[in-house]
VEXDREN-2710 file (C-alpha; in Angstrom, 1 decimal):
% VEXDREN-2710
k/r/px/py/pz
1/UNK/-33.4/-10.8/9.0
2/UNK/-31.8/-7.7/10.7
3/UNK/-29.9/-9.6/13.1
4/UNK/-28.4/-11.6/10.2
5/UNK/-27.4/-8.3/8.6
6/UNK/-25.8/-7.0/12.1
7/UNK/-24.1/-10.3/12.7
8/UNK/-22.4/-9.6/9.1
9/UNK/-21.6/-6.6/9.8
10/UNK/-19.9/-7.5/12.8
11/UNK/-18.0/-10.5/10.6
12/UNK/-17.3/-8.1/8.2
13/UNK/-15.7/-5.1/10.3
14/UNK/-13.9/-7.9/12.2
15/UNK/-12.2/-9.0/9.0
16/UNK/-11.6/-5.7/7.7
17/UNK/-9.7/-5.2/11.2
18/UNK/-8.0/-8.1/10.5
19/UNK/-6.7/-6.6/6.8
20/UNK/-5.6/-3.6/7.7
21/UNK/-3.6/-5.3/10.3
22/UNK/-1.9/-7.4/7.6
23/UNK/-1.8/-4.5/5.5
24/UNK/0.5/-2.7/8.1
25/UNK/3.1/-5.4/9.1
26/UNK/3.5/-5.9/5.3
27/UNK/4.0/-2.1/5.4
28/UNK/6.6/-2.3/8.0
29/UNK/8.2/-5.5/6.7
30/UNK/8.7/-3.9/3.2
31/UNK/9.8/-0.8/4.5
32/UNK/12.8/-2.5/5.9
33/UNK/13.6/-4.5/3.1
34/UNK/13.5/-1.0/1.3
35/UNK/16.1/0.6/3.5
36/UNK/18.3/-2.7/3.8
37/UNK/18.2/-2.3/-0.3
38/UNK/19.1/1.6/0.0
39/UNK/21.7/0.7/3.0
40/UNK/23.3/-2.4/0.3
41/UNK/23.1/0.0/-2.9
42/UNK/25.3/3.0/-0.6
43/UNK/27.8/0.0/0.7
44/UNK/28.5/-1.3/-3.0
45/UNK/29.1/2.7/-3.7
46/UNK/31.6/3.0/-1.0
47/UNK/33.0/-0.5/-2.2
48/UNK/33.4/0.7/-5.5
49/UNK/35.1/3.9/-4.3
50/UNK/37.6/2.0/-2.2
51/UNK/38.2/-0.3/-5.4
52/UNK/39.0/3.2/-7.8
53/UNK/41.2/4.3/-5.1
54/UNK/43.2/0.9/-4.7
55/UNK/43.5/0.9/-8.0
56/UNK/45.0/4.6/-8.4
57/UNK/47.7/3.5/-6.3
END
């Protein structure tokens, strides 16, 4: 009985490791799409200025 508990432990901790792993690349993963979103929204501003200013011509 207490080596089935250790081995589940072990299985346990194992996937836990495994999660957090995930957890972390989908950290990293999103936090790129975030700044390619931040980097698009800036680049339509500057569009948009470059549009006013045609325009004003």
């Amino acid at each position: 009985m207490q080596l089935e508990y250790r081995v589940l432990a072990r299985l346990l901790a194992r996937q836990v490791a495994e999660l957090e792993e995930e957890v972390e690349k989908l950290r990293r993963k999103w936090g790129r799409v975030a700044g390619a979103t931040d980097d698009l929204e800036e680049a339509k501003r500057e569009l948009q200025a470059l549009k006013n200013r045609l325009e004003s011509l």
